[in-house]
N, C-alpha and C positions, 0 to 999 in steps of 0.2 A: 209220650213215654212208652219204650214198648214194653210188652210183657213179660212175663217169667216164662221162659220154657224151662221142660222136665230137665233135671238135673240127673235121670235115672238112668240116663244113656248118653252121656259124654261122647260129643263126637259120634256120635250114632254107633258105638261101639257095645259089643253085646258084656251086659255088667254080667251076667249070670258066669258066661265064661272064664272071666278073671277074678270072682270071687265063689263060683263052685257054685251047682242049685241048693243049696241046702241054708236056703236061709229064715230069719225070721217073719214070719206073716208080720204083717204093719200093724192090725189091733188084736192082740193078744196081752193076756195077764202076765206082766212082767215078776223077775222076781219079788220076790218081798223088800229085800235090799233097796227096794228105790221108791219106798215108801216114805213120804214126809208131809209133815202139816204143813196145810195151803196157808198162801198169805192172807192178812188179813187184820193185824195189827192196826192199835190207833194209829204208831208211826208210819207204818207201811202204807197207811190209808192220807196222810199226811202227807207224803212224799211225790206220792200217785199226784193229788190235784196240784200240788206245786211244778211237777214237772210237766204237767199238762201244760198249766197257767202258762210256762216260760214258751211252751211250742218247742222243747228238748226230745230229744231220742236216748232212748236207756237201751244196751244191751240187755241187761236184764231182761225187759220188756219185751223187744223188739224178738230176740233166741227164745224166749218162754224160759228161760231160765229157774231149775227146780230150787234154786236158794236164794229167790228173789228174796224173800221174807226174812231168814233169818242172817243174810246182808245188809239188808238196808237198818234190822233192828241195829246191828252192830256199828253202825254207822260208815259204811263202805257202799260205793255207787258205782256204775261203772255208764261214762256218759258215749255216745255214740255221734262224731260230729261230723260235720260234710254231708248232712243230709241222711236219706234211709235206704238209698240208690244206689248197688252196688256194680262196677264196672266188670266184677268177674262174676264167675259162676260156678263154684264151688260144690260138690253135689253132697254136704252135709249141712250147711250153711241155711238157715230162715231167714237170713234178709232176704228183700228183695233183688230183684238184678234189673239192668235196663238201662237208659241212657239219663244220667243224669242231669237235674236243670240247671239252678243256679245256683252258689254259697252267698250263706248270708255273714257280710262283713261283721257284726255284731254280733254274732254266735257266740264266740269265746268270751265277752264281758257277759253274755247271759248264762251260760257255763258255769263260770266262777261264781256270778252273784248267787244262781242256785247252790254251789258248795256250801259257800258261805251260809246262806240260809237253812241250810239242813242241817249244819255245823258236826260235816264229813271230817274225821282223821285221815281218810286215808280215799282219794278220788283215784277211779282209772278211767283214764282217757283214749277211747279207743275209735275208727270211723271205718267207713266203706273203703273201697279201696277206687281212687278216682285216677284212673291210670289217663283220662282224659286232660289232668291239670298240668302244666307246664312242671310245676313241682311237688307233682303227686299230691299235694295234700297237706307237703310240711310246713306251709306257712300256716295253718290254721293251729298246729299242735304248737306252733312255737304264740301265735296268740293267747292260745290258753293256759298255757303253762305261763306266762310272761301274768296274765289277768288273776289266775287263780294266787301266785305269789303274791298279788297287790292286795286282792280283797279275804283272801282265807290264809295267811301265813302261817297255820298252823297245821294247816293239812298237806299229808303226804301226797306227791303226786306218783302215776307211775302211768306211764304212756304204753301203751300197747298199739303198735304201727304195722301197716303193710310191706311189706316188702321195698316198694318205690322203683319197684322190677330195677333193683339191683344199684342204683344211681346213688354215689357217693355223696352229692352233692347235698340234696333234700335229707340224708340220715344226721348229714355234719350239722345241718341247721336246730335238727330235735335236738340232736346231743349237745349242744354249744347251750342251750338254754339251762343244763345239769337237774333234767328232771330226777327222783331218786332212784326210782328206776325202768328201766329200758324191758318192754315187753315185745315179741315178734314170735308168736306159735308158728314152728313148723307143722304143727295136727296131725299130719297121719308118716307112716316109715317112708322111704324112698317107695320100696316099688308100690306103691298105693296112690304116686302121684298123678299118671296119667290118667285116672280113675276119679280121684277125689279133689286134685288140687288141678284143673287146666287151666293153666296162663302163668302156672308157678313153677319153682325146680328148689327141692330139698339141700340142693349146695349151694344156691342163689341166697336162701333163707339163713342156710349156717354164716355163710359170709356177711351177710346183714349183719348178723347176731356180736361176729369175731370185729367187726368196723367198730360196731358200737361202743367194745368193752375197751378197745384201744383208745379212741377219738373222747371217750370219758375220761379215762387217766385214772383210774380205779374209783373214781367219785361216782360213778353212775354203775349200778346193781344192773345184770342183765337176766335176762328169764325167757322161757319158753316153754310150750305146754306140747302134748298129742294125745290123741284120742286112741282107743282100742274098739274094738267092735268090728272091724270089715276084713276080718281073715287075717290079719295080723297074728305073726309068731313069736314066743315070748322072747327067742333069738333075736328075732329082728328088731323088736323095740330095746335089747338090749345095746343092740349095732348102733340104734337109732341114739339113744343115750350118751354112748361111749361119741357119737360124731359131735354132740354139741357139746362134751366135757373136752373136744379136742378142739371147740371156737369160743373156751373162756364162758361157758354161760355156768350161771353159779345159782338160780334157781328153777327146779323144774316142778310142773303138774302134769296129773296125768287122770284122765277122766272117761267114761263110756259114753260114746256115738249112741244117743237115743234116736229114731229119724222122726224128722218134724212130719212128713205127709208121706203120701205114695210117689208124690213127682219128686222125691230125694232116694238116696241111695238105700239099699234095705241095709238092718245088720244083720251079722253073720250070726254072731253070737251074745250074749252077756257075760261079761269077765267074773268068777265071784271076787269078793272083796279078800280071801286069802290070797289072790292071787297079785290084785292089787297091792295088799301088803309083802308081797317076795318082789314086784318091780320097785317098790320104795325101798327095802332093801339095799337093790340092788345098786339102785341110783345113789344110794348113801356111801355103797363100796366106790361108787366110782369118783365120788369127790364133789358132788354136788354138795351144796351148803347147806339149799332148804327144799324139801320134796312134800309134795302134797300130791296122793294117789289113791285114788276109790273112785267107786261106781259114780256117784255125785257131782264131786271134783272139776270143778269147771275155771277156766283161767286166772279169774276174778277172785274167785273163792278162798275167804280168808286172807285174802290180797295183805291187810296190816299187818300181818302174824311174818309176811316174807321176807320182810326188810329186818325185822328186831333185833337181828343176831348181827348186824350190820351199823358200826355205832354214828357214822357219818348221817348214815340215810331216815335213824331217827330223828335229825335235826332239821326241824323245816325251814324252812326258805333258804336254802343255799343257792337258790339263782340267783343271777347279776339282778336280780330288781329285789333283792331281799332287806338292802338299807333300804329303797323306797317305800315296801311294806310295814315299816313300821313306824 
């Protein structure tokens, strides 16, 4: 497998240039705002050797995620399948990158039975991006979505997908399954892409978004998240906004770019949290349904709370396997 190279220089393209020298040293005292108790709960501690046991991958985990802890107390997981190997290289991004090996057919019945066993309301299911697979990846999501209906019918599901660089085909298959709802983060504004997203395009992503909300039929909830931190203007996350209120996505998050190492992208700045609240705001004038936006704020985050104003998507198992779940 090969290794991770730096994400600091995309294309051997100098980052300073396109995001100005004025940025943040990698270990310095952040603000206070991103202060939170470590995990560490009995649950928490509980979850950990269970998903070890299974040989799962957690976002959570995997991102260092600062609200491991008071997700998983609330009963929300966010599972990571297709392995830990990811085919792009994303210069915000802590997975790994490299050539991935094999899928394990079994994955998704190990997937579910972990649900089930944690006894999760609300699971996200989310993986690397295998642009290597004939179908990207969708037959694994349409597995688990199909297993977790069987074994946990009472939890919400909500798929959070790659792209599938663009390909109709592999999106019809997630969607035909009527997870409740449909996740695909664009992350950062347009021109941030050739910087932070190479091998992606921000109207590739919208279009995902707009397939999705059609080929559901109003039965499947769509969402998308981005990040602040890498020079971005409050304009332009507004543009950013207003682009996916115009491909039908009905809920958004919005989070601060911590950077994981030095071989990742620096940040520019740290957003305060008033500012966070005038983008949430904002998003709310534009029509968005459900908005979740602060320093913290990560895709996942509070994931149950996003559907409830949604009266379909609080009903589990509306997939075609929902008579068989019970």
């Amino acid at each position: 497998m090969s290794v991770t190279r730096s994400r600091a220089n995309p294309g051997g393209m100098d980052v300073l240039s396109a995001l100005g020298s004025d940025v943040r040293p990698l270990r310095e005292r952040k603000p206070p705002w991103f202060k939170v108790p470590p995990p560490g709960g009995q649950r928490h501690r509980e979850l950990t050797e269970m998903i070890r046991a299974e040989n799962l991958h957690t976002v959570c985990q995997e991102a260092a995620c600062p609200n491991v802890g008071e997700c998983w107390e609330r009963g929300t997981a966010t599972f990571m399948i297709l392995g830990d190997t990811c085919t792009r290289r994303c210069g915000f991004c802590n997975v790994k990158t490299g050539k991935p090996t094999w899928n394990d057919p079994l994955e998704p019945a190990r997937v579910a039975r972990s649900i089930a066993r944690m006894g999760l309301r609300h699971a996200v299911i989310t993986s690397v991006d295998r642009d290597d697979l004939p179908d990207k990846g969708a037959s694994a999501f349409v597995g688990v979505i199909r297993q977790v209906r069987r074994q946990a019918p009472g939890c919400q599901i909500e798929v959070l997908t790659p792209d599938f660089q663009g390909q109709e085909m592999p999106l019809a298959k997630v969607i035909a399954e009527r997870p409740d709802v449909f996740n695909h983060n664009v992350e950062v504004v347009p021109r941030l892409y050739p910087l932070a997203r190479r091998g992606s395009r921000f109207e590739r992503s919208c279009r995902v978004l707009r397939l999705a909300r059609e080929l559901g039929e109003g039965e499947v909830v769509t969402k998308s998240g981005l990040m602040v931190g890498l020079g971005e203007s409050h304009q332009e996350m507004l543009d950013a906004f207003r682009a996916l209120r115009e491909h039908g996505v009905q809920v958004l998050t919005v989070g601060q770019y911590l950077r994981p190492s030095e071989r990742h992208l620096p940040v520019v700045r740290y957003w305060h949290p008033d500012e966070f609240a005038a983008l949430e705001r904002a998003a709310y004038e534009l029509g968005f349904q459900h908005v979740a936006a602060g320093p913290l704020v990560r895709s996942s985050y509070h994931a149950d709370q996003h559907v409830g104003w949604a009266a379909k998507s609080v009903i589990p198992g509306v997939g075609p396997l929902a008579a068989t779940a019970t």
